[in-house]
C-alpha positions in Angstrom: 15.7 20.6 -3.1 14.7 17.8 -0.7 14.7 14.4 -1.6 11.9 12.2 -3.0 9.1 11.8 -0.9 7.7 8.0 -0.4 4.1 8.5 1.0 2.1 5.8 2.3 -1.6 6.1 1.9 -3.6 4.7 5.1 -6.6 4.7 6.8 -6.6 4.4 10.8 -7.4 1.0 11.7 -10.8 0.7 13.8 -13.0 -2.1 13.8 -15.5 -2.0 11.2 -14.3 0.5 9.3 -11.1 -1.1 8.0 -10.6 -4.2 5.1 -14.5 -4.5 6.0 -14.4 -6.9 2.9 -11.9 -9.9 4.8 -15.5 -9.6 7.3 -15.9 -13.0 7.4 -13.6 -14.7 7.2 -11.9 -12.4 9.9 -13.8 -10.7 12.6 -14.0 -6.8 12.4 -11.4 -6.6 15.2 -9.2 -8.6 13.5 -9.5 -6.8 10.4 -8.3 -3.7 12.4 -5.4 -5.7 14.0 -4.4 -6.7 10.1 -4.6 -3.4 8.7 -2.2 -2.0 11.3 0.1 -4.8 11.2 0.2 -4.0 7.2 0.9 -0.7 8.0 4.0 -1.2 10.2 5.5 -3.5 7.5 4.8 -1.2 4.6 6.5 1.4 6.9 9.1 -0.5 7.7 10.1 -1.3 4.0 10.1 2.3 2.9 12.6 2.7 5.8 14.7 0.2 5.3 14.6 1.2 1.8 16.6 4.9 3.1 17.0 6.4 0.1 14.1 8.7 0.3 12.1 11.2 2.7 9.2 8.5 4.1 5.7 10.2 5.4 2.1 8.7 6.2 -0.4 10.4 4.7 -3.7 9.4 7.0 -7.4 9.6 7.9 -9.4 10.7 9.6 -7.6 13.8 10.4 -7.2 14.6 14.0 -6.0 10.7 14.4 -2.4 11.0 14.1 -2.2 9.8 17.9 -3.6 6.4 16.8 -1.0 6.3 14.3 2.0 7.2 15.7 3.0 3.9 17.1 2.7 2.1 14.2 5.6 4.2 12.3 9.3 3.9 13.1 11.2 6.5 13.7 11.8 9.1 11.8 8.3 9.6 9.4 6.5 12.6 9.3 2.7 12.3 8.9 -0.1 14.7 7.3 -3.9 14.4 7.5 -5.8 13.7 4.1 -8.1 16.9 2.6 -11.5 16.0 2.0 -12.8 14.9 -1.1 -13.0 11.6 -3.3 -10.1 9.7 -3.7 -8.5 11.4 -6.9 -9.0 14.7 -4.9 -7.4 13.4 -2.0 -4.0 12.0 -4.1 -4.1 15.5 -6.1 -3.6 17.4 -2.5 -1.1 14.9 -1.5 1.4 15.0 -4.3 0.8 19.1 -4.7 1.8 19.0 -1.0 4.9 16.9 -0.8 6.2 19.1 -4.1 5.2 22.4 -2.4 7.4 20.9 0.8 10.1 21.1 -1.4 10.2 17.2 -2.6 11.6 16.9 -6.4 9.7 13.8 -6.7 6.7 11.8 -5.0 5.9 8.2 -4.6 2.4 7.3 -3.3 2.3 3.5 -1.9 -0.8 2.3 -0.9 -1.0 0.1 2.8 -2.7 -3.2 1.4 0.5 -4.8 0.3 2.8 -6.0 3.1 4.9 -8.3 2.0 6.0 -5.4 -1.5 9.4 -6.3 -2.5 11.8 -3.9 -1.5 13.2 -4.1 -5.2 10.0 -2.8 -6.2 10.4 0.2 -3.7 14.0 1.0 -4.9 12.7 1.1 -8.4 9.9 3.4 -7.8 12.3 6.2 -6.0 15.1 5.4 -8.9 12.7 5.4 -12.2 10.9 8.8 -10.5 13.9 11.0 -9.8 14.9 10.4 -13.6 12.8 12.2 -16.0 9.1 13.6 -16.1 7.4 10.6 -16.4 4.8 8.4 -14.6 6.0 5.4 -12.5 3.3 2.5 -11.9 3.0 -0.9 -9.6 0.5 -2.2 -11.2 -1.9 -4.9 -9.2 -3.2 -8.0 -9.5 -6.4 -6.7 -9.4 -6.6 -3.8 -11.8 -5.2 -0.8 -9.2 -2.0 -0.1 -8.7 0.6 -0.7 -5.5 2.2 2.5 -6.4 2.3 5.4 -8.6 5.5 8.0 -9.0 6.0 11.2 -10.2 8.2 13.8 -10.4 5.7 16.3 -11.5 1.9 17.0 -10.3 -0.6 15.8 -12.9 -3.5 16.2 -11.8 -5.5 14.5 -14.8 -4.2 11.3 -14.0 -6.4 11.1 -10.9 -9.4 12.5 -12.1 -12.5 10.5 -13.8 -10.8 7.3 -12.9 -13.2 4.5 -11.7 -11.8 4.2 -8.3 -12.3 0.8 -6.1 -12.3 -0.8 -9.8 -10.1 -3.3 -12.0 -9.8 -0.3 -14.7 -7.6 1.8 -12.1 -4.7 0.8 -13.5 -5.7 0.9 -17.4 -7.2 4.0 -17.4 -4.5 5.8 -15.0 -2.0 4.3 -17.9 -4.1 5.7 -20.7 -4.3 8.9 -19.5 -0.5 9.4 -19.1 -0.2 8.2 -22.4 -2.6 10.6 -23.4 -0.8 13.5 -21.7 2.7 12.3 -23.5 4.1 10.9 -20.5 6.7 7.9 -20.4 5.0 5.0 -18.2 7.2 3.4 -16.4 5.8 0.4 -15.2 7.5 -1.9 -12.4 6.6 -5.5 -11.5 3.5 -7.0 -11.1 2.2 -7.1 -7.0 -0.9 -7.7 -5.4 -3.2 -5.6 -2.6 -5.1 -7.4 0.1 -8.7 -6.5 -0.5 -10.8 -9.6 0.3 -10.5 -13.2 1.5 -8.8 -14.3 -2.1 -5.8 -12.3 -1.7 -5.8 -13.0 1.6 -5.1 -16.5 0.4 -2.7 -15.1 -1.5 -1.0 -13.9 1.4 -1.3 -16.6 3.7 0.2 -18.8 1.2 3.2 -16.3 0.4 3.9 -16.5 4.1 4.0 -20.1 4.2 6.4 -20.1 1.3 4.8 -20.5 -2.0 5.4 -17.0 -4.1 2.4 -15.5 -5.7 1.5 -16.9 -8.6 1.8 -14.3 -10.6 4.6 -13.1 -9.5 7.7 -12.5 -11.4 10.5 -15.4 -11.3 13.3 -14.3 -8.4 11.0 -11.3 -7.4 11.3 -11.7 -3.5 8.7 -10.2 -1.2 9.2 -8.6 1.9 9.1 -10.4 5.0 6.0 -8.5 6.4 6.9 -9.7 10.2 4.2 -8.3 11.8 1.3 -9.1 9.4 3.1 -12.8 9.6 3.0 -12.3 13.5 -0.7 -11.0 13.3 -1.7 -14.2 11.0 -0.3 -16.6 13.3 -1.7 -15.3 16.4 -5.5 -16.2 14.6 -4.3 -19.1 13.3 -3.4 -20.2 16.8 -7.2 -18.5 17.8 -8.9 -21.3 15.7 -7.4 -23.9 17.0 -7.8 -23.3 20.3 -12.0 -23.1 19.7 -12.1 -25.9 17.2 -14.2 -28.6 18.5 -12.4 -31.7 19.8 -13.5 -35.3 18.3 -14.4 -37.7 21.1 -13.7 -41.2 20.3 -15.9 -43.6 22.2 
């Protein structure tokens, strides 16, 4: 049996069509730049995590080209099936376990700077026992979500893109008799709050919500991306004359 299979879930970055809601305060282009530099650093950390097979799971199909240079070495990548978003996760995790995968971890590509303890905990917690492993977010989803069995009722009726995700996901493992496993508290960047978030967790302040000594990952290219806007305002902010 192969090892457990660490997925993350991305979109291909294109202006206007990725983290439309940080549109203002970023420009769609920049928007795109950030959502691939948060994809190379979620990438990186489940490699230099190692202790699992690492894959992107992507769309639009047909885009893995686009792709590709964001991943290091060594991932293997499938297209998303159609569908809503539970549909989509259901053919995922059926697809890593008909691979051959004895587990499956689903991380999403909004969280950047996700502690690598949080990572090693997921792979750990999943390969134990048939139970249901959860990052739960700041904002009512989820970061993550093991298992080392397909259930597909814990990704259908859930109110997707909402602060219940996480709840209702929880409730319906419960409901199915499943242990919930459920890791420490992270955050997603969805819109110009948590972008705050991050830009402050950069600088050196830990989410407030974070757990005490939980260390986030150092997220080097979304810190390179930041900086290169930062350095964008100031060259176009106006210049006070004094006469």
């Amino acid at each position: 049996m192969l090892p457990i299979a660490v997925a993350i879930v991305c979109k291909i970055p294109l202006p206007g069509q990725s983290k439309t809601r940080l549109s203002p305060p970023l420009t769609p282009r920049q928007c795109a730049q950030l959502s691939a530099a948060f994809i190379r650093d979620v990438a990186q950390s489940m490699n230099d995590v190692a202790t699992a097979s690492s894959y992107a799971i992507y769309t639009p199909a047909g885009s893995e080209r686009d792709l590709l240079p964001l991943l290091p070495d060594g991932f293997r990548t499938m297209p998303q099936a159609d569908g809503d978003l539970g549909s989509r996760l259901i053919r995922m995790i059926r697809d890593l376990f008909i691979a051959g995968h004895r587990g499956v971890v689903l991380v999403n590509a909004d969280s950047p700077t996700l502690p690598h303890a949080i990572l090693r905990d997921a792979i750990a917690m999943t390969g134990r026992t048939d139970n249901v492993v959860i990052g739960p977010a700041h904002d009512g989803g989820y970061t993550l979500i093991g298992l080392s069995r397909p259930h597909d009722a814990l990704f259908t009726d859930i109110d997707w893109s909402t602060s219940r995700v996480y709840e209702q996901t929880r409730a319906r493992a419960l409901q199915l008799r499943l242990p919930v496993v459920e890791l420490p508290l992270w955050y997603d960047i969805d819109d110009a709050h948590y972008l705050a978030v991050l830009e402050q967790e950069l600088a050196g302040s830990p989410p407030p919500f974070a757990a005490a000594g939980l260390a986030g990952a150092p997220a080097p290219h979304t810190r390179r991306c930041l900086a290169e806007f930062a350095a964008m305002r100031s060259s176009h902010a106006p210049v006070n004359v004094v006469r």
